[in-house]
C-alpha positions in Angstrom: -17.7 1.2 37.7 -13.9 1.9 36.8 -13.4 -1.2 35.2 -16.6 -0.5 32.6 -15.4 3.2 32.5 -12.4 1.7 30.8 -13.5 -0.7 28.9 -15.9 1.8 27.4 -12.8 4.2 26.2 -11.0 1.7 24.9 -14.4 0.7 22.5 -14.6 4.3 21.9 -10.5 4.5 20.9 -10.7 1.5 18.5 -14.0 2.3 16.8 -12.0 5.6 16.2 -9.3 3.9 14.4 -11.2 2.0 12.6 -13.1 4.9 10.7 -9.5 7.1 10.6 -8.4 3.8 8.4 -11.8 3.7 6.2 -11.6 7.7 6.0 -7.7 7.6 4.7 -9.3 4.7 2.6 -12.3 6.9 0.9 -9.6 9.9 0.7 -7.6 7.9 -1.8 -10.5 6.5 -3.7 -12.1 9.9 -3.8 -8.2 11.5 -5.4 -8.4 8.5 -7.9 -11.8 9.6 -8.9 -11.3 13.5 -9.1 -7.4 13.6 -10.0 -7.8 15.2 -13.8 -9.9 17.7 -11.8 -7.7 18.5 -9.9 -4.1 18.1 -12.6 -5.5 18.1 -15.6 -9.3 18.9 -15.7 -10.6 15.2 -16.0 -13.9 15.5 -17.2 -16.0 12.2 -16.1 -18.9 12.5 -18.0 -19.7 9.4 -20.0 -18.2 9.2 -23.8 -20.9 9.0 -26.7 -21.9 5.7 -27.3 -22.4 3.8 -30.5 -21.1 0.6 -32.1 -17.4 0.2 -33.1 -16.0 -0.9 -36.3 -11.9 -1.6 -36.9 -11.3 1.5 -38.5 -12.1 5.0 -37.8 -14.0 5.9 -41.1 -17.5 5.8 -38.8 -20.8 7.8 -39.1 -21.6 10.8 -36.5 -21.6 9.6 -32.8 -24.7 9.0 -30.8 -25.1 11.2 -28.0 -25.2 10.5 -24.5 -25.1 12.9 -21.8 -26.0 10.5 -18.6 -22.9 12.4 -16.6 -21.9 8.7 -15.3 -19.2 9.0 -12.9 -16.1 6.6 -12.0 -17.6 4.1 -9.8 -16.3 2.4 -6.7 -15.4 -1.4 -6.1 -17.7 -3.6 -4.8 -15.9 -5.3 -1.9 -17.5 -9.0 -2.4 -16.6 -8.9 -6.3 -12.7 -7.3 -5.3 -12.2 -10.5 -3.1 -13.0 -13.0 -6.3 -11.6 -11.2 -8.9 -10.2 -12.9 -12.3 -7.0 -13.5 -11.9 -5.4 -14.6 -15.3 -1.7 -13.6 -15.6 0.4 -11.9 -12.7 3.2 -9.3 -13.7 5.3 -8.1 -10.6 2.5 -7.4 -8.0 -0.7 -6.9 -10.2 -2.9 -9.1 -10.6 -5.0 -9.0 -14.5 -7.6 -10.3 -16.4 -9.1 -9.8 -20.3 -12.8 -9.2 -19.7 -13.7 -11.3 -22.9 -12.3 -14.6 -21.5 -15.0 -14.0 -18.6 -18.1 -16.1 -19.1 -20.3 -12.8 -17.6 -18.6 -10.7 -20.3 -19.8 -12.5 -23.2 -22.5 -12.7 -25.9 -24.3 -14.8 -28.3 -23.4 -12.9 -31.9 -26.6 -12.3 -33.4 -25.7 -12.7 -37.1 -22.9 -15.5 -36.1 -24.4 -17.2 -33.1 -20.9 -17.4 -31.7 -19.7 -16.6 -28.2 -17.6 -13.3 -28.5 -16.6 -10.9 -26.2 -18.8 -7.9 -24.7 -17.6 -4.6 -26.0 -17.6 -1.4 -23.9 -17.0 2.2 -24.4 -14.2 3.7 -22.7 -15.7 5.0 -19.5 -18.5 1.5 -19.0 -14.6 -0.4 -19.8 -13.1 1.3 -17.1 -15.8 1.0 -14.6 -15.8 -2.8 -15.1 -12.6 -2.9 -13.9 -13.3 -0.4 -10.7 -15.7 -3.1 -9.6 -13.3 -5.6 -9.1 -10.8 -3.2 -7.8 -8.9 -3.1 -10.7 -8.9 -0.5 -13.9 -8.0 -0.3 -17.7 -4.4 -1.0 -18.2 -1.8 2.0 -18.1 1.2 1.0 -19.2 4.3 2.2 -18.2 7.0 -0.1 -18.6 8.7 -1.7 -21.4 7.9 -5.1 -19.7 4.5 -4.3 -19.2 4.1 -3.7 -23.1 5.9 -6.7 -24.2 3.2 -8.8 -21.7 0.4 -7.0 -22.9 1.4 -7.4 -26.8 2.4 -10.6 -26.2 -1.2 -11.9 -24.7 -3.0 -9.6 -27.4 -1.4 -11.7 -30.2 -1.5 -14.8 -27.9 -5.5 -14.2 -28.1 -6.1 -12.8 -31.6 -7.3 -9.4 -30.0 -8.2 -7.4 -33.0 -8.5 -3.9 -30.2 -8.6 -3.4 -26.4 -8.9 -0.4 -24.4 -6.5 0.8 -22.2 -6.6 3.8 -19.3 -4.9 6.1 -21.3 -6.3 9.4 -22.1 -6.0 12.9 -23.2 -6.0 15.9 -21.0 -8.5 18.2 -23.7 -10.7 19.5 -20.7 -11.0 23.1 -19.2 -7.7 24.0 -17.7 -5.4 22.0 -20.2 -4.8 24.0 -22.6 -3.1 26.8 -20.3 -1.2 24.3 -19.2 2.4 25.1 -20.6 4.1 21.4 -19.5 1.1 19.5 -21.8 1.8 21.7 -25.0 1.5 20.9 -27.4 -1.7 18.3 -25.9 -1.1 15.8 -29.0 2.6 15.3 -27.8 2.6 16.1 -23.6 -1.2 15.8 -23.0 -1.5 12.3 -22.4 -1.6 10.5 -19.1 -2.4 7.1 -17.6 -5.8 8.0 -16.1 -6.1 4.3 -14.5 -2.6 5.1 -12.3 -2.8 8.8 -12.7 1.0 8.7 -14.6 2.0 11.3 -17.3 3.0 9.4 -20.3 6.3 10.1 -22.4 6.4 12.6 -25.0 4.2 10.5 -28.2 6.7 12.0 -31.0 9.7 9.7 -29.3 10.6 6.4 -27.7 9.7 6.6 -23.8 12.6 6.9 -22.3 14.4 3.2 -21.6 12.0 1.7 -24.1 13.5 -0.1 -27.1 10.5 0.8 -29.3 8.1 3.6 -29.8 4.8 2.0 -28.7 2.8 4.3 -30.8 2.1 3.7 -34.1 3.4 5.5 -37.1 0.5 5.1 -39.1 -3.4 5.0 -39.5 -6.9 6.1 -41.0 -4.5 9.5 -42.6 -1.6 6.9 -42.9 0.2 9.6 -40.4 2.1 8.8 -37.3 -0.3 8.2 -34.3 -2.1 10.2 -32.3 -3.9 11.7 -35.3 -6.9 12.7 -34.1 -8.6 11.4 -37.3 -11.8 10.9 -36.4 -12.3 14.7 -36.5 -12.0 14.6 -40.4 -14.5 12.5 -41.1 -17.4 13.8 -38.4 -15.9 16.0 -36.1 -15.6 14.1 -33.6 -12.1 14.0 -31.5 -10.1 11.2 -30.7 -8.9 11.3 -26.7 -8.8 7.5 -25.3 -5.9 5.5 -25.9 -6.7 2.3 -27.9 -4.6 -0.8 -28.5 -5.0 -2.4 -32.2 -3.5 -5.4 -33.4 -2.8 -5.3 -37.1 -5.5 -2.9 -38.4 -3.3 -0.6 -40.6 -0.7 -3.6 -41.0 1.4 -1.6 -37.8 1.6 -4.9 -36.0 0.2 -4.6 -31.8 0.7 -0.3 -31.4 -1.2 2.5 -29.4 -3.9 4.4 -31.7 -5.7 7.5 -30.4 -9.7 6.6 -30.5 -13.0 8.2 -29.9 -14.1 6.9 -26.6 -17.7 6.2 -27.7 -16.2 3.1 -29.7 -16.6 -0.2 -28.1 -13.4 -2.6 -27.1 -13.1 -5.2 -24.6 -10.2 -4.4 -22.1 -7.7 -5.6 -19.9 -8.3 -5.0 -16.4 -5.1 -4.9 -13.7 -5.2 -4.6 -9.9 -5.3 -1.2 -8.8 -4.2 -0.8 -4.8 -5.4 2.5 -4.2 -9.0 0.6 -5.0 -7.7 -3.1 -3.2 -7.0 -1.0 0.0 -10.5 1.0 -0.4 -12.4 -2.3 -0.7 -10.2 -3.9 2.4 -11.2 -0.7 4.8 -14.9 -1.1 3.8 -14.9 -4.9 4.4 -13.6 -4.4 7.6 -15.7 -1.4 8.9 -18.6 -3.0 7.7 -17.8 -6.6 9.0 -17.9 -8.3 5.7 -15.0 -11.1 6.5 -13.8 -10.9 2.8 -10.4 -11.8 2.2 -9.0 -9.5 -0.7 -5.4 -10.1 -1.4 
């Protein structure tokens, strides 16, 4: 009787610790999903959707008000994901080079790239425990630029984003937003002040030019059909600027480049193991 008395609190102890690990696990997922709500008003309602073309001069945006969220990985997809360069730690891939993220082109019959708005680009990424780029080093841009022109990339999304939601503009450390309102949202990092070089960097990542053939972010968009432009873009060569960061409306459709995220990697490693799943996700 003692001996299954203590056998049964000790079941009880380490199913306990098991969900205190998944609960820490779904706490940090859960402030990755909700952090502009909570710093800088991150609405996560899905952009407008419509198709892209390489410069900004576009008709008015479809609407779309679906009110899709950030989604979680999916544990079995996290322990196979691409893996085609490795920088420090993290792990990325370029959804386009991914036989499930391409297309037949109806007018050329060639295999291209599937193209994504900002949001559905994002949550690709999240499935495999990874998200849209933010980058934040010097070394990470000259890796980034350097496979984009490796490629031929004509544009890619990226995590960045602008903090234009309820509760930014009473912020006084984002104004003015064009200049201190932008932020990683994949790593939840404030970026650098966009009118000067990030501090350590060699080079303003930003562009200096575009649709008004003024220094980037433009918002320029908003000229031509009032629509704003608050998701971070990476073109290569449109306005002759060379690889450089152009402010886009987030209904536009890019491919992306996804890197490991470990908030999501540790998420998808509690859930494997409360749920018995056996997946190894390194």
């Amino acid at each position: 009787m003692l001996l299954r008395l203590v056998l049964l609190v000790l079941l009880v102890t380490l199913v306990a610790g098991q969900q205190s690990t998944f609960q820490r696990q779904r706490e940090a997922i859960r402030k990755t999903q909700r952090f502009g709500a909570n710093r800088f008003g991150f609405n996560r309602r899905r952009p407008t959707t419509t198709t892209t073309t390489t410069t900004t001069t576009t008709t008015t945006a479809k609407s779309d008000d679906s009110g899709t969220l950030l989604e979680p990985p999916i544990p079995a997809l996290c322990a196979k994901r691409p893996k085609h360069w490795k920088l420090g730690n993290h792990w990325y891939f370029y959804s386009a080079d991914e036989p499930e993220f391409q297309e037949i082109d109806e007018k050329t019959q060639e295999t291209v790239g599937k193209r994504y708005n900002w949001l559905e680009a994002r949550n690709l990424c999240r499935h495999y425990c990874m998200d849209s780029i933010s980058v934040e080093t010097e070394p990470e841009w000259q890796m980034v630029k350097r496979n984009i022109s490796e490629r031929g990339i004509i544009y890619l999304w990226s995590s960045g984003r602008l903090c234009d939601f309820k509760g930014c503009d009473v912020r006084e450390d984002l104004k003015p937003l064009n200049i201190n309102g932008w932020f990683w949202s994949g790593s939840n990092v404030k970026m650098a002040p966009t009118n000067s070089t990030p501090p350590g960097w060699s080079e303003q990542p930003w562009s200096q030019t575009g649709h008004l053939k003024k220094p980037q972010p433009d918002n320029a968009e908003f000229t031509i059909n009032q629509t704003n432009e608050p998701c971070l873009g990476l073109l290569n060569g449109i306005y002759n600027d060379g690889v450089s960061w152009h402010d886009i409306a987030c209904y536009h459709r890019k491919p992306v480049f996804c890197e490991d995220n470990e908030s999501l990697l540790q998420y998808a490693r509690a859930v494997s193991q409360r749920d018995n799943l056996g997946l190894t996700i390194e």
